[in-house]
mmCIF file of the N, C-alpha and C atoms, coordinates in Angstrom:
data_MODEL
# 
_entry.id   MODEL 
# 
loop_
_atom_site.group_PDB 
_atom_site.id 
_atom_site.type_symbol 
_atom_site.label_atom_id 
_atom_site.label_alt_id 
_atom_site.label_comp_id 
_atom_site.label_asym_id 
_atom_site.label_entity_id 
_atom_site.label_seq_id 
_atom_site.pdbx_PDB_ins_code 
_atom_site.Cartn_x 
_atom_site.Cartn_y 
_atom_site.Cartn_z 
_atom_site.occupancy 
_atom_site.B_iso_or_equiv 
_atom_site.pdbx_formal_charge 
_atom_site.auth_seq_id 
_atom_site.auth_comp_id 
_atom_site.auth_asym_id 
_atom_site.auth_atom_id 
_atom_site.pdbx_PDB_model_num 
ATOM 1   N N  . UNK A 1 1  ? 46.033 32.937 148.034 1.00 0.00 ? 1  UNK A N  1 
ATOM 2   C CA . UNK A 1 1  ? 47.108 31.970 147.939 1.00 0.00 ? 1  UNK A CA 1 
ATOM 3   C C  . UNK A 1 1  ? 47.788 31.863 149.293 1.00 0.00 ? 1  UNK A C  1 
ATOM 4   N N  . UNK A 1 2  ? 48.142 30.832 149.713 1.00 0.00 ? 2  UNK A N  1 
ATOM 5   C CA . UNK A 1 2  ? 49.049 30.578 150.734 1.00 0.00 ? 2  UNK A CA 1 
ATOM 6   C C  . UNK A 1 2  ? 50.389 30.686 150.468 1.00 0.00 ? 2  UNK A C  1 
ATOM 7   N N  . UNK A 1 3  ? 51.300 30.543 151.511 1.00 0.00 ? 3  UNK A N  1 
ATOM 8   C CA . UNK A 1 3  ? 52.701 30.325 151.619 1.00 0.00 ? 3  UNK A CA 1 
ATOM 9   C C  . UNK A 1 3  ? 53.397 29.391 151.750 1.00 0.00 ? 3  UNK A C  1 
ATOM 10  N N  . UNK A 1 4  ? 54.021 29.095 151.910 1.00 0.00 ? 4  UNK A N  1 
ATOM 11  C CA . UNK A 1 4  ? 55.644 28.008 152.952 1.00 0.00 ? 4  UNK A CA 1 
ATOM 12  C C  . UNK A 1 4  ? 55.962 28.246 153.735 1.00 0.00 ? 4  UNK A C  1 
ATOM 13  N N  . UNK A 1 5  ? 56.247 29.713 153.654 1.00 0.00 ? 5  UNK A N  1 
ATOM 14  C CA . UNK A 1 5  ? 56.805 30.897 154.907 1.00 0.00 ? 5  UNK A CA 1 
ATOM 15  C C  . UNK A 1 5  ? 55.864 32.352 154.760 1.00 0.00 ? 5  UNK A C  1 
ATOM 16  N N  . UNK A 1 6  ? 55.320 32.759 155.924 1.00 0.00 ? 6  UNK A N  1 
ATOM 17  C CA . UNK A 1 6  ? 55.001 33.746 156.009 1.00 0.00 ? 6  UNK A CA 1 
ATOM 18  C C  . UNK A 1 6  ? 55.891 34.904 156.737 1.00 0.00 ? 6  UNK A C  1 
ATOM 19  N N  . UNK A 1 7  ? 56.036 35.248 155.332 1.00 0.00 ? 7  UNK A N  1 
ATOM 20  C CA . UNK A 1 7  ? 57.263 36.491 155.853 1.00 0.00 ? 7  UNK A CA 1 
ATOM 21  C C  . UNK A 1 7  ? 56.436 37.316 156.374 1.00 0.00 ? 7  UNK A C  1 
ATOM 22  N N  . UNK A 1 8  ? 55.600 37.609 156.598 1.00 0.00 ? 8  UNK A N  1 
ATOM 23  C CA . UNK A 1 8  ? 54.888 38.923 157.394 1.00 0.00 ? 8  UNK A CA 1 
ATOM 24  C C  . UNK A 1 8  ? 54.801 38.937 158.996 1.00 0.00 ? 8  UNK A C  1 
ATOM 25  N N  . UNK A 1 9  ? 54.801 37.252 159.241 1.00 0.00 ? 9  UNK A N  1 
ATOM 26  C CA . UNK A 1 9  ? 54.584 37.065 160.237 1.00 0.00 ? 9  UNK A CA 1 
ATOM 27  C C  . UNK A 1 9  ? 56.153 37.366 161.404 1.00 0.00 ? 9  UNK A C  1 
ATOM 28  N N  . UNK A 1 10 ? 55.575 37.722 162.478 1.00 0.00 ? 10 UNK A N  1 
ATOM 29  C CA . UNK A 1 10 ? 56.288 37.715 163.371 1.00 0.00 ? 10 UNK A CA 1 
ATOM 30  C C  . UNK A 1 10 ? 57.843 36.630 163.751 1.00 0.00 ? 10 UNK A C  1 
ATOM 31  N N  . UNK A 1 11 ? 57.393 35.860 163.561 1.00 0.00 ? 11 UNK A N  1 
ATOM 32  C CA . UNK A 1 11 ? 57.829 34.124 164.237 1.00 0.00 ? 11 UNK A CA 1 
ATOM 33  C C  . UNK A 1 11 ? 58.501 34.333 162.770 1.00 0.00 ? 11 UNK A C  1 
ATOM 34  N N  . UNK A 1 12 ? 58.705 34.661 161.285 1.00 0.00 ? 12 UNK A N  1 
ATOM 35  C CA . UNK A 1 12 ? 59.060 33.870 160.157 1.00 0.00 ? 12 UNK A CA 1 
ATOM 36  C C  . UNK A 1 12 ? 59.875 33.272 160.010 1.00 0.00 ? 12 UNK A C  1 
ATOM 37  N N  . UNK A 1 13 ? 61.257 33.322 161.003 1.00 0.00 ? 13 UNK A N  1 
ATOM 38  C CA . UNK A 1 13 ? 62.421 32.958 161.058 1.00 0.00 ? 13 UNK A CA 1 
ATOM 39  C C  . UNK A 1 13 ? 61.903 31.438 162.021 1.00 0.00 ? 13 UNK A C  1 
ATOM 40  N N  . UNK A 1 14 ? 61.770 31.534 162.872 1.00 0.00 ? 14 UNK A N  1 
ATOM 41  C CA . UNK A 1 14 ? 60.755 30.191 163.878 1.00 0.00 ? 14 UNK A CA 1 
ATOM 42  C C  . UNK A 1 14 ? 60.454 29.545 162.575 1.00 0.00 ? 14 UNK A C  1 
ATOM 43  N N  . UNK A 1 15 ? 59.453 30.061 161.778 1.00 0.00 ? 15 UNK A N  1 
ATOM 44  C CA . UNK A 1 15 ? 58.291 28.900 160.309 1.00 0.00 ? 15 UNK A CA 1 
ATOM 45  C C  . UNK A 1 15 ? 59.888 28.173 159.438 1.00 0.00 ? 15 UNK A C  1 
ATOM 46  N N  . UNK A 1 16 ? 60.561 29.795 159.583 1.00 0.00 ? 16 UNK A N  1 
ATOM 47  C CA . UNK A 1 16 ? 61.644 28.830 157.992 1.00 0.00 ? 16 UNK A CA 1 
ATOM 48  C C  . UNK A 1 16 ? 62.624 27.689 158.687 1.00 0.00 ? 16 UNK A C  1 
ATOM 49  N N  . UNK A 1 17 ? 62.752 27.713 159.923 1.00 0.00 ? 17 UNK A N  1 
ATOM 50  C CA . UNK A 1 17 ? 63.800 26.532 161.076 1.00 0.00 ? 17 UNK A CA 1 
ATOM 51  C C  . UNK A 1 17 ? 62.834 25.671 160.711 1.00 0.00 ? 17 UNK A C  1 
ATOM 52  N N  . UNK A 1 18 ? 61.700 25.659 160.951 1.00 0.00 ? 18 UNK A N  1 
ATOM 53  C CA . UNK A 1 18 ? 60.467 24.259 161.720 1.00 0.00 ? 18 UNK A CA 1 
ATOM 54  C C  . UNK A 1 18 ? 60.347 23.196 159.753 1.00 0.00 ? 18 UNK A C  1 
ATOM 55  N N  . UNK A 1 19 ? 59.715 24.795 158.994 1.00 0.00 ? 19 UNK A N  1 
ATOM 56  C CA . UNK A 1 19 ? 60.471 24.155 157.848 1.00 0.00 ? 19 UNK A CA 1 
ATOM 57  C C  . UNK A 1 19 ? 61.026 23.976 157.084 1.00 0.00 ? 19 UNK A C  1 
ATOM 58  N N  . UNK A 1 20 ? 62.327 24.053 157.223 1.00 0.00 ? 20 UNK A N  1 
ATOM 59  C CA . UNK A 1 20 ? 63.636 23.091 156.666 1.00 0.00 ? 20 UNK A CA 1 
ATOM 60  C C  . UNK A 1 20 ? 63.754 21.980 157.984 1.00 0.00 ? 20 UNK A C  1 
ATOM 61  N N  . UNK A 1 21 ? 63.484 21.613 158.874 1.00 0.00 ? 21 UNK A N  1 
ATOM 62  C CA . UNK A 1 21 ? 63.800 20.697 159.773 1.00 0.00 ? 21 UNK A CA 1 
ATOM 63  C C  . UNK A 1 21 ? 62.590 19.856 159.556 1.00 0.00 ? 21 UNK A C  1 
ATOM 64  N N  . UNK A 1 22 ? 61.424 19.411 158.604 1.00 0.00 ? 22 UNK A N  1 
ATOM 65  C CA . UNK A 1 22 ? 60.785 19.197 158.055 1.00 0.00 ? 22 UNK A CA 1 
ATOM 66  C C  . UNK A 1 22 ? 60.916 18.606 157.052 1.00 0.00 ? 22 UNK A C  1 
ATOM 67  N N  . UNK A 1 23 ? 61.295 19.484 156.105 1.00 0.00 ? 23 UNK A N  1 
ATOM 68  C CA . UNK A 1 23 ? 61.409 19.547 154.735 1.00 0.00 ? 23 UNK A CA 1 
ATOM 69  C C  . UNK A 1 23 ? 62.595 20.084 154.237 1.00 0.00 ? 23 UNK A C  1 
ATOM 70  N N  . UNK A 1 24 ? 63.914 18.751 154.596 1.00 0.00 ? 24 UNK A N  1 
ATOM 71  C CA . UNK A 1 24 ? 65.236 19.717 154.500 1.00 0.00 ? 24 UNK A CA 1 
ATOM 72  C C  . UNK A 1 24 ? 65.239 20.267 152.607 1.00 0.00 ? 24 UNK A C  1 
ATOM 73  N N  . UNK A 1 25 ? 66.152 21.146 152.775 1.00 0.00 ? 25 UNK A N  1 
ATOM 74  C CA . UNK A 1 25 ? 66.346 21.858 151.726 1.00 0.00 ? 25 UNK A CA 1 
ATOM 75  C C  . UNK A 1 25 ? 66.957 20.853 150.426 1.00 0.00 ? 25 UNK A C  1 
ATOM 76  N N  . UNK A 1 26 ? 67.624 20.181 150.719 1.00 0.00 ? 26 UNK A N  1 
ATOM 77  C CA . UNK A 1 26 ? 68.771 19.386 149.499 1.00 0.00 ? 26 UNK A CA 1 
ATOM 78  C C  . UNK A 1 26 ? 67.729 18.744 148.594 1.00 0.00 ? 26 UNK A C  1 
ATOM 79  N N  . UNK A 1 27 ? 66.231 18.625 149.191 1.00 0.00 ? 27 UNK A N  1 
ATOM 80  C CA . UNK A 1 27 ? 65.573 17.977 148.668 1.00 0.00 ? 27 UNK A CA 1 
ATOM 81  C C  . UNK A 1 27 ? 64.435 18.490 147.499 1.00 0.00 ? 27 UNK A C  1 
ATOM 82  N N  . UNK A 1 28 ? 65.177 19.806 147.870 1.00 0.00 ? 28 UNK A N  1 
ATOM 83  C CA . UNK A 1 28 ? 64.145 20.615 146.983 1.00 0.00 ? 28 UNK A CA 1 
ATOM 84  C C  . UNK A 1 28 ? 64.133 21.065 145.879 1.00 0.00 ? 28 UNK A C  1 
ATOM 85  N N  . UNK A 1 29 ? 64.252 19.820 145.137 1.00 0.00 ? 29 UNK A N  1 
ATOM 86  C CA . UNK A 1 29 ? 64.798 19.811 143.351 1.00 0.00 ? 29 UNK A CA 1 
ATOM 87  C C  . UNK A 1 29 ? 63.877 20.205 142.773 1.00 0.00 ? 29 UNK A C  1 
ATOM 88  N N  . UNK A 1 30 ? 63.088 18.817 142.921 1.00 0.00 ? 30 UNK A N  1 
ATOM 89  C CA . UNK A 1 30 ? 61.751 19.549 141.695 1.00 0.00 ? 30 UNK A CA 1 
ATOM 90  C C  . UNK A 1 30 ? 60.340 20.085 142.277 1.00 0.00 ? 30 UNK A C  1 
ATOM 91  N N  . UNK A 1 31 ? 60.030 20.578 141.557 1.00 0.00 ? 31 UNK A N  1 
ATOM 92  C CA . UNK A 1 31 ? 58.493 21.601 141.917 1.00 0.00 ? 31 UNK A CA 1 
ATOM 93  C C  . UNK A 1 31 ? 57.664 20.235 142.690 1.00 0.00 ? 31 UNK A C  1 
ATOM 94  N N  . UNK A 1 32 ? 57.733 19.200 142.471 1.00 0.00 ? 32 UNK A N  1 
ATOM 95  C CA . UNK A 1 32 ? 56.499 18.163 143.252 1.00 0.00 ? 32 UNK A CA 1 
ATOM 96  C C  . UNK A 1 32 ? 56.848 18.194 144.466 1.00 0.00 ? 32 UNK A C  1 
ATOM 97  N N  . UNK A 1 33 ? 57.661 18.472 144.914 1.00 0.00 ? 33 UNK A N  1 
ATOM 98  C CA . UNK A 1 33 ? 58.128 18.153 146.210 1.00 0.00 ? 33 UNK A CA 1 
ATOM 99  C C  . UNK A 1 33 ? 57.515 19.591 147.186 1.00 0.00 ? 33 UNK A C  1 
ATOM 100 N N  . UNK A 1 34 ? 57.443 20.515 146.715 1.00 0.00 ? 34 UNK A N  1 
ATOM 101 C CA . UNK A 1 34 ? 56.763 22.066 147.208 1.00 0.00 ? 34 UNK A CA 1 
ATOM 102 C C  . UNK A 1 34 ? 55.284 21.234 147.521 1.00 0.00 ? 34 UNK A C  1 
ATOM 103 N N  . UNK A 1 35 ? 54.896 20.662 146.898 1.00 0.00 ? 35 UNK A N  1 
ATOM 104 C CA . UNK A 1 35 ? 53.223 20.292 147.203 1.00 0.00 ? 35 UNK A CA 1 
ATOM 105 C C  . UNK A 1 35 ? 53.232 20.034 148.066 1.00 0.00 ? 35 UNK A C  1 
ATOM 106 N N  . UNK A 1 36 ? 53.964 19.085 148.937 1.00 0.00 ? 36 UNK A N  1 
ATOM 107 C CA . UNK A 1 36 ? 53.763 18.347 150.340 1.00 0.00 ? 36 UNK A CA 1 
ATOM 108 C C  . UNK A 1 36 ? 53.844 19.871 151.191 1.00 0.00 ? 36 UNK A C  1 
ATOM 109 N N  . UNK A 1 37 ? 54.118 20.896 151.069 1.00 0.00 ? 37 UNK A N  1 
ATOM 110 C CA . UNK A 1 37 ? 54.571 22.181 152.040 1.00 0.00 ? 37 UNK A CA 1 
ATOM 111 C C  . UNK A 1 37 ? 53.275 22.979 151.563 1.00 0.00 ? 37 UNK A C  1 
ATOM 112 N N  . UNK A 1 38 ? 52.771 22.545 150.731 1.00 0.00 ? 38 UNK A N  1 
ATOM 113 C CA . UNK A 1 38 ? 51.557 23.904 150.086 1.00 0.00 ? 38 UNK A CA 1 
ATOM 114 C C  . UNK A 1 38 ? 50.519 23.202 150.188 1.00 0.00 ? 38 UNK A C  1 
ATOM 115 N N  . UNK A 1 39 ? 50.305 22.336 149.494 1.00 0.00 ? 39 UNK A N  1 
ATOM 116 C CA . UNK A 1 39 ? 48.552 21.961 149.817 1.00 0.00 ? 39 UNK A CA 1 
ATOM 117 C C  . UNK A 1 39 ? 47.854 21.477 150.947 1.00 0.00 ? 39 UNK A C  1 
ATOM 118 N N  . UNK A 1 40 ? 48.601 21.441 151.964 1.00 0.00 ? 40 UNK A N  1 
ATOM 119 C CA . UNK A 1 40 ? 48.082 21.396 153.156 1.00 0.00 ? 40 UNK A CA 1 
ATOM 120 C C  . UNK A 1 40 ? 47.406 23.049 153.915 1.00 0.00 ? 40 UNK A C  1 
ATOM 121 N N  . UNK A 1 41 ? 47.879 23.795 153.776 1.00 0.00 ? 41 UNK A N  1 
ATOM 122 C CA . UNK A 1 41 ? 48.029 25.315 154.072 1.00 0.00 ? 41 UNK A CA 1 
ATOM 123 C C  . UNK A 1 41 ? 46.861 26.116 153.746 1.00 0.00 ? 41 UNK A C  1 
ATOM 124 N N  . UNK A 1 42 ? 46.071 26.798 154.197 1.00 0.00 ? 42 UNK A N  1 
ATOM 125 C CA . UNK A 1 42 ? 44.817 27.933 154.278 1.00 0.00 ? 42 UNK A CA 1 
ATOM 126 C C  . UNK A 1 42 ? 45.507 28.902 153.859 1.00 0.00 ? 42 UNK A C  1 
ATOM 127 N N  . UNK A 1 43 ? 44.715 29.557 152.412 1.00 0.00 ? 43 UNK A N  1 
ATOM 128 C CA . UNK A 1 43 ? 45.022 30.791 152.253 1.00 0.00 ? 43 UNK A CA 1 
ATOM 129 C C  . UNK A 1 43 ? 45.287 32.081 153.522 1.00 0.00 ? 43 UNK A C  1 
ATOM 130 N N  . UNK A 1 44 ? 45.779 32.819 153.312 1.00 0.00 ? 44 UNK A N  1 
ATOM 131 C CA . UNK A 1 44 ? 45.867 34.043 154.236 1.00 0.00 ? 44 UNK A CA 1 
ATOM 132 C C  . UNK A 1 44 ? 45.097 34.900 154.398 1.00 0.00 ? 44 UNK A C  1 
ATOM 133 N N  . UNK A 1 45 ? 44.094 34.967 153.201 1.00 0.00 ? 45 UNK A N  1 
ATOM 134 C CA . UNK A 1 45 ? 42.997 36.028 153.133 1.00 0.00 ? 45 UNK A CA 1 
ATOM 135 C C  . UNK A 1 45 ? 42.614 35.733 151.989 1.00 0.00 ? 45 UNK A C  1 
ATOM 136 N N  . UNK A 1 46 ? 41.113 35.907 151.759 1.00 0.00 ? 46 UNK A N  1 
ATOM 137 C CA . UNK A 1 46 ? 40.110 35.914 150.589 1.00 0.00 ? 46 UNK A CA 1 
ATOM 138 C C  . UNK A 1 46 ? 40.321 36.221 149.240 1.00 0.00 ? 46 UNK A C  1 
ATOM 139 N N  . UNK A 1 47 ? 40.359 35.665 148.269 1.00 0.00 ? 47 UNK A N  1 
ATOM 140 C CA . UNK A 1 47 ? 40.661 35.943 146.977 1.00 0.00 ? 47 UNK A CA 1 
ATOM 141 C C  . UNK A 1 47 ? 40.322 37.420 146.764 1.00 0.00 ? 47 UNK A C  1 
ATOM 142 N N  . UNK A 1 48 ? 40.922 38.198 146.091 1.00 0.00 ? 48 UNK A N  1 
ATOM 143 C CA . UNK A 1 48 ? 40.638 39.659 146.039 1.00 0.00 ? 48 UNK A CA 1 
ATOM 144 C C  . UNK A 1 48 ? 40.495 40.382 147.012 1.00 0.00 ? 48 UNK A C  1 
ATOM 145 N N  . UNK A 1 49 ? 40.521 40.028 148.252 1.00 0.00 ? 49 UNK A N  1 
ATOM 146 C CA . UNK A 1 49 ? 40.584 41.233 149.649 1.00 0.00 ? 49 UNK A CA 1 
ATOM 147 C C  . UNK A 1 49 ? 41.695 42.045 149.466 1.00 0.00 ? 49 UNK A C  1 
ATOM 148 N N  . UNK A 1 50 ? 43.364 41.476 148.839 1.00 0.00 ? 50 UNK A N  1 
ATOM 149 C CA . UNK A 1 50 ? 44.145 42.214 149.234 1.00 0.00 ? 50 UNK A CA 1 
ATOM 150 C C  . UNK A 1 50 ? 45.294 41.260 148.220 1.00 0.00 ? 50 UNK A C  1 
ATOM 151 N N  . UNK A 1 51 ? 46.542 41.639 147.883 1.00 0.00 ? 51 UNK A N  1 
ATOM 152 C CA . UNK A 1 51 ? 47.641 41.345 147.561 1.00 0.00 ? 51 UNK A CA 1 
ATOM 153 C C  . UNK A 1 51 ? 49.344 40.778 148.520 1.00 0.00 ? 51 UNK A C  1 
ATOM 154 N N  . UNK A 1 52 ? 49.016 40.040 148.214 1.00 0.00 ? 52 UNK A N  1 
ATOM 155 C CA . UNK A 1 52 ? 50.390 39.621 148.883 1.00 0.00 ? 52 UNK A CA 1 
ATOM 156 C C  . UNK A 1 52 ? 51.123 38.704 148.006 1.00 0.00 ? 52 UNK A C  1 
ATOM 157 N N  . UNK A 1 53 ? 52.699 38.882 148.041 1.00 0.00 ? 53 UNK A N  1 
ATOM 158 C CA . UNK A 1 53 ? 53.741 37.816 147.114 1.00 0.00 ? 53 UNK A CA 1 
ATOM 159 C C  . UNK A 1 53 ? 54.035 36.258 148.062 1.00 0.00 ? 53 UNK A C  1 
ATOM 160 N N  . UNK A 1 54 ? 53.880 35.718 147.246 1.00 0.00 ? 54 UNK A N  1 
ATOM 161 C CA . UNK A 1 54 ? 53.876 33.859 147.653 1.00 0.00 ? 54 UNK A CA 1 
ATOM 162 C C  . UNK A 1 54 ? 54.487 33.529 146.536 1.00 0.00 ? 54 UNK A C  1 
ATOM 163 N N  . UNK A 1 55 ? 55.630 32.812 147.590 1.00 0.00 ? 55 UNK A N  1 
ATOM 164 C CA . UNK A 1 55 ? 57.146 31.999 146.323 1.00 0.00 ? 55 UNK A CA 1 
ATOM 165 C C  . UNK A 1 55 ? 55.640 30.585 145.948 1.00 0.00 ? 55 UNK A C  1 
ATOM 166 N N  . UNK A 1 56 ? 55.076 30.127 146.846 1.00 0.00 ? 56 UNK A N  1 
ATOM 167 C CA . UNK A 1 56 ? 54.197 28.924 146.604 1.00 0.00 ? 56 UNK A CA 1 
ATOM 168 C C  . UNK A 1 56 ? 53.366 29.033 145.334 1.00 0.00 ? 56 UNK A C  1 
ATOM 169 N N  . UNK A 1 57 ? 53.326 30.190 145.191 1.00 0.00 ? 57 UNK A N  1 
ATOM 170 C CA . UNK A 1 57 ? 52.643 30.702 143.447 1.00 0.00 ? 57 UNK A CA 1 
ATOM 171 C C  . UNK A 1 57 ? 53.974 30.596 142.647 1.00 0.00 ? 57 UNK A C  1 
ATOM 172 N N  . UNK A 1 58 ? 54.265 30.752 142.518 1.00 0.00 ? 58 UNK A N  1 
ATOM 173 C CA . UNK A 1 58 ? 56.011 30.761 141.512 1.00 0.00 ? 58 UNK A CA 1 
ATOM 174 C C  . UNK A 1 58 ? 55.834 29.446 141.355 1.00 0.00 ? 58 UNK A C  1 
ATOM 175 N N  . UNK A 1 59 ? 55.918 28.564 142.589 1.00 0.00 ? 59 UNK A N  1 
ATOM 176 C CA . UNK A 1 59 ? 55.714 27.001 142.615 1.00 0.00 ? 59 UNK A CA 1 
ATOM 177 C C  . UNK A 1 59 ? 54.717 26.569 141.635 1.00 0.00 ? 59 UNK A C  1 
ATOM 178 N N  . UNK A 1 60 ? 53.918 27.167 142.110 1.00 0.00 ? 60 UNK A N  1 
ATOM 179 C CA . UNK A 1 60 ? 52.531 26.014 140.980 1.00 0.00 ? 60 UNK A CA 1 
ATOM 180 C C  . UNK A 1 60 ? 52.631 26.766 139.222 1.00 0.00 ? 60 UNK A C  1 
ATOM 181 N N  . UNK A 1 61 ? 53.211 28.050 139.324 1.00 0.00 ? 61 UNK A N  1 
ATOM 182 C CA . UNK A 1 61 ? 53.598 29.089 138.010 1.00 0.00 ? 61 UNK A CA 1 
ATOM 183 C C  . UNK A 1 61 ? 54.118 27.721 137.574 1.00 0.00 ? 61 UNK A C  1 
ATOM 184 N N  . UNK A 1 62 ? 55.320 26.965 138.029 1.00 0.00 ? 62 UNK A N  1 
ATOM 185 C CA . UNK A 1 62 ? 56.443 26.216 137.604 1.00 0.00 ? 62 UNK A CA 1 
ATOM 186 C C  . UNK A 1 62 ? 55.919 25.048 137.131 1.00 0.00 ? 62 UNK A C  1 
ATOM 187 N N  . UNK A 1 63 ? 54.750 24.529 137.803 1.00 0.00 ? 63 UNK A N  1 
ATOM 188 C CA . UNK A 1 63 ? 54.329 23.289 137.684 1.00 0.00 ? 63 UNK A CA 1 
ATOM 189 C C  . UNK A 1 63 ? 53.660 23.506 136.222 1.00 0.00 ? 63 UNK A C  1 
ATOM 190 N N  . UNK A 1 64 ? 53.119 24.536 136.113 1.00 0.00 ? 64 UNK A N  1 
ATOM 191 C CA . UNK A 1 64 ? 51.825 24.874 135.174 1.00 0.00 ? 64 UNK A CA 1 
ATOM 192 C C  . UNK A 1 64 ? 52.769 24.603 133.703 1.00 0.00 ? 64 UNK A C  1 
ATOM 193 N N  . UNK A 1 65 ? 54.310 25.489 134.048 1.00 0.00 ? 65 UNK A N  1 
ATOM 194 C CA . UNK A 1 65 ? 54.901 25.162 132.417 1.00 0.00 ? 65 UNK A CA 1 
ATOM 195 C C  . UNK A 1 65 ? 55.448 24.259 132.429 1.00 0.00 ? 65 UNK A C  1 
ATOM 196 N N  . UNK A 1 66 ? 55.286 23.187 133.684 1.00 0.00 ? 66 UNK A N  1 
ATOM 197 C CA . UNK A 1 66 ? 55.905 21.724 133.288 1.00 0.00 ? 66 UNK A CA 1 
ATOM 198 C C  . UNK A 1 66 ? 55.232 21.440 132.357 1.00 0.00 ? 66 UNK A C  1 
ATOM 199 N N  . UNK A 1 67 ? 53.966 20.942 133.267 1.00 0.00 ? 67 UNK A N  1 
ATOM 200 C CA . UNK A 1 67 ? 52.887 20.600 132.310 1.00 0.00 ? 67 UNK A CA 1 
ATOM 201 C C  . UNK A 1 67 ? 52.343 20.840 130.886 1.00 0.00 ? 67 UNK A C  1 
ATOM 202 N N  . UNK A 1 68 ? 52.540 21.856 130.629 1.00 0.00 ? 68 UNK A N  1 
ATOM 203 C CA . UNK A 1 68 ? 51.914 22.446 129.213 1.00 0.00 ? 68 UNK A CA 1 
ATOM 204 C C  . UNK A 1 68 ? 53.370 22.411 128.726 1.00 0.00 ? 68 UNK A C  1 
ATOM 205 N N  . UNK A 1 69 ? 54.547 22.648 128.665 1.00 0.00 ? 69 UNK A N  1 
ATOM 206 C CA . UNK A 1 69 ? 55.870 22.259 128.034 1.00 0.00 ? 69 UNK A CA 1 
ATOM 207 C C  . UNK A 1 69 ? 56.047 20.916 128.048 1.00 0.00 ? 69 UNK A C  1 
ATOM 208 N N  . UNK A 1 70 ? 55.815 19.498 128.907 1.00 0.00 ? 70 UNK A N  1 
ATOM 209 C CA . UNK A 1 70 ? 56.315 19.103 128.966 1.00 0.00 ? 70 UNK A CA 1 
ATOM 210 C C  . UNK A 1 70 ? 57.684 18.676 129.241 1.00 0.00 ? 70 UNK A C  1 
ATOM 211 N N  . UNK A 1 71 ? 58.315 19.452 129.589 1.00 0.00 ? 71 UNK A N  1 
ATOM 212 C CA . UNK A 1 71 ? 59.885 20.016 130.373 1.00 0.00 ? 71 UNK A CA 1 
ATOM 213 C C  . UNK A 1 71 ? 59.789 20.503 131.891 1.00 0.00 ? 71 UNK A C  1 
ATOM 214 N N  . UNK A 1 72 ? 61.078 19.769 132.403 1.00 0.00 ? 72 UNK A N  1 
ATOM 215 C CA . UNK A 1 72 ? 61.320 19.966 134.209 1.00 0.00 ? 72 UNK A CA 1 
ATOM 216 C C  . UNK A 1 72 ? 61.147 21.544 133.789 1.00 0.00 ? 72 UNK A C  1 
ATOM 217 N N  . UNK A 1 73 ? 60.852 22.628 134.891 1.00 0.00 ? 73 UNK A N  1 
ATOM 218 C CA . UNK A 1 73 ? 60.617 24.007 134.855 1.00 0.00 ? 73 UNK A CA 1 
ATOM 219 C C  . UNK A 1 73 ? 62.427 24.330 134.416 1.00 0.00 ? 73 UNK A C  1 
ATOM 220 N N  . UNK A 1 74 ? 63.533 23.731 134.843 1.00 0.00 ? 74 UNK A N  1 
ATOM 221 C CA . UNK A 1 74 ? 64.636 24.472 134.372 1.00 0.00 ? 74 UNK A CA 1 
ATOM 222 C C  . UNK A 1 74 ? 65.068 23.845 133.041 1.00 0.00 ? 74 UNK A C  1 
ATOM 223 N N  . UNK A 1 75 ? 64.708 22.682 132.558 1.00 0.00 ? 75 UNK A N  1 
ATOM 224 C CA . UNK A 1 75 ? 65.065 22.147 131.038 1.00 0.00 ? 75 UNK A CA 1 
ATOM 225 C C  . UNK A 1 75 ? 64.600 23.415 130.371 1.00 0.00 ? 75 UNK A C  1 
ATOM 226 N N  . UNK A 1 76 ? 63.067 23.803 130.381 1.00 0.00 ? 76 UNK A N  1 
ATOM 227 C CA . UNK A 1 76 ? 62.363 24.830 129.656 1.00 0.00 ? 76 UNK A CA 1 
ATOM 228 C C  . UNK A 1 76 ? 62.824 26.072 130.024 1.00 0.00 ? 76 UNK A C  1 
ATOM 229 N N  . UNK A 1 77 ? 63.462 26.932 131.487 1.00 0.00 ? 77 UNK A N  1 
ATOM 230 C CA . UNK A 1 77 ? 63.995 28.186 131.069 1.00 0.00 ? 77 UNK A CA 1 
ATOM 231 C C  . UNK A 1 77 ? 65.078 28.148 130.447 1.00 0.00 ? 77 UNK A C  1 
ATOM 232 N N  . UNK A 1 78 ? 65.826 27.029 130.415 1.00 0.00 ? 78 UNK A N  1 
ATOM 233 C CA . UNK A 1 78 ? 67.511 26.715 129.934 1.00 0.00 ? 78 UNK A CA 1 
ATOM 234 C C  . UNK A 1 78 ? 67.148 26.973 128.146 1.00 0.00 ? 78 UNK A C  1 
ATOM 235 N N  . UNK A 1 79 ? 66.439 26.485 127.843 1.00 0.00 ? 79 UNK A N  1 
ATOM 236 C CA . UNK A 1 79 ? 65.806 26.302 126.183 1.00 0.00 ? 79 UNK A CA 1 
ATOM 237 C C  . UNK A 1 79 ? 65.284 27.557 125.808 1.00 0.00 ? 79 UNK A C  1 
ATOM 238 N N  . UNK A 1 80 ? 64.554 27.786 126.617 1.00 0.00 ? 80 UNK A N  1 
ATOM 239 C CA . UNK A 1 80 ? 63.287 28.555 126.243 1.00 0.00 ? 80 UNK A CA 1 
ATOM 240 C C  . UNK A 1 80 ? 63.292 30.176 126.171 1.00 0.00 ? 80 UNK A C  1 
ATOM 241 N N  . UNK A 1 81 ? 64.275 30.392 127.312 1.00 0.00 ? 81 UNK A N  1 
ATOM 242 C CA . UNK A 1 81 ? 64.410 31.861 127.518 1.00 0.00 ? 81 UNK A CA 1 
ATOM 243 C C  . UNK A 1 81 ? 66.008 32.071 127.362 1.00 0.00 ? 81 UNK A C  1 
ATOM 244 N N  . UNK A 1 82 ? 66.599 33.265 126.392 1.00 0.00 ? 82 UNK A N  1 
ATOM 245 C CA . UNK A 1 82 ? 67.793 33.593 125.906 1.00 0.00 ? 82 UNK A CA 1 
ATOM 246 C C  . UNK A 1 82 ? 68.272 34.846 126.788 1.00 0.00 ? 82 UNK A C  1 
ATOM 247 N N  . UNK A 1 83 ? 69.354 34.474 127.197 1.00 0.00 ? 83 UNK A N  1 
ATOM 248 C CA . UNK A 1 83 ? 69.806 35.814 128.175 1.00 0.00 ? 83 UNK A CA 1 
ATOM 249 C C  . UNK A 1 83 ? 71.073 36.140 127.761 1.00 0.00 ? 83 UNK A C  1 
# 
């Protein structure tokens, strides 16, 4: 899986300026809008070589229970999950 930001990297603070000056933040309501920042992007390493956390997985996590709920990802945790 790829990233948005690679926190591992050196520069990450450089990646998160370049994008939000890109891709300002106010705009980052709903999960479709992450696509334009993710599907352009090369994984980091080979499926199963190794583990690493990517918010860009959370992203498509989000998309996945749009889809199969039919609900924006926060209509469905607002409903769906009791805290």
């Amino acid at each position: 899986m790829c990233d948005y930001i690679d926190e591992e990297a050196e520069d990450s603070i450089e990646q998160m300026n370049a994008l939000y000056n890109q891709y300002p933040v106010y705009l980052w309501e709903r999960l479709e809008y992450y696509l334009e920042m993710i599907l352009p992007l090369q994984p980091k390493f080979e499926p199963g070589a190794r583990f690493g956390y990517s918010n860009a997985g959370f992203v498509m996590l989000g998309l996945v229970i749009e889809a199969v709920s039919g609900l924006r990802y926060q209509q469905y945790v607002q409903e769906s999950i009791n805290v």
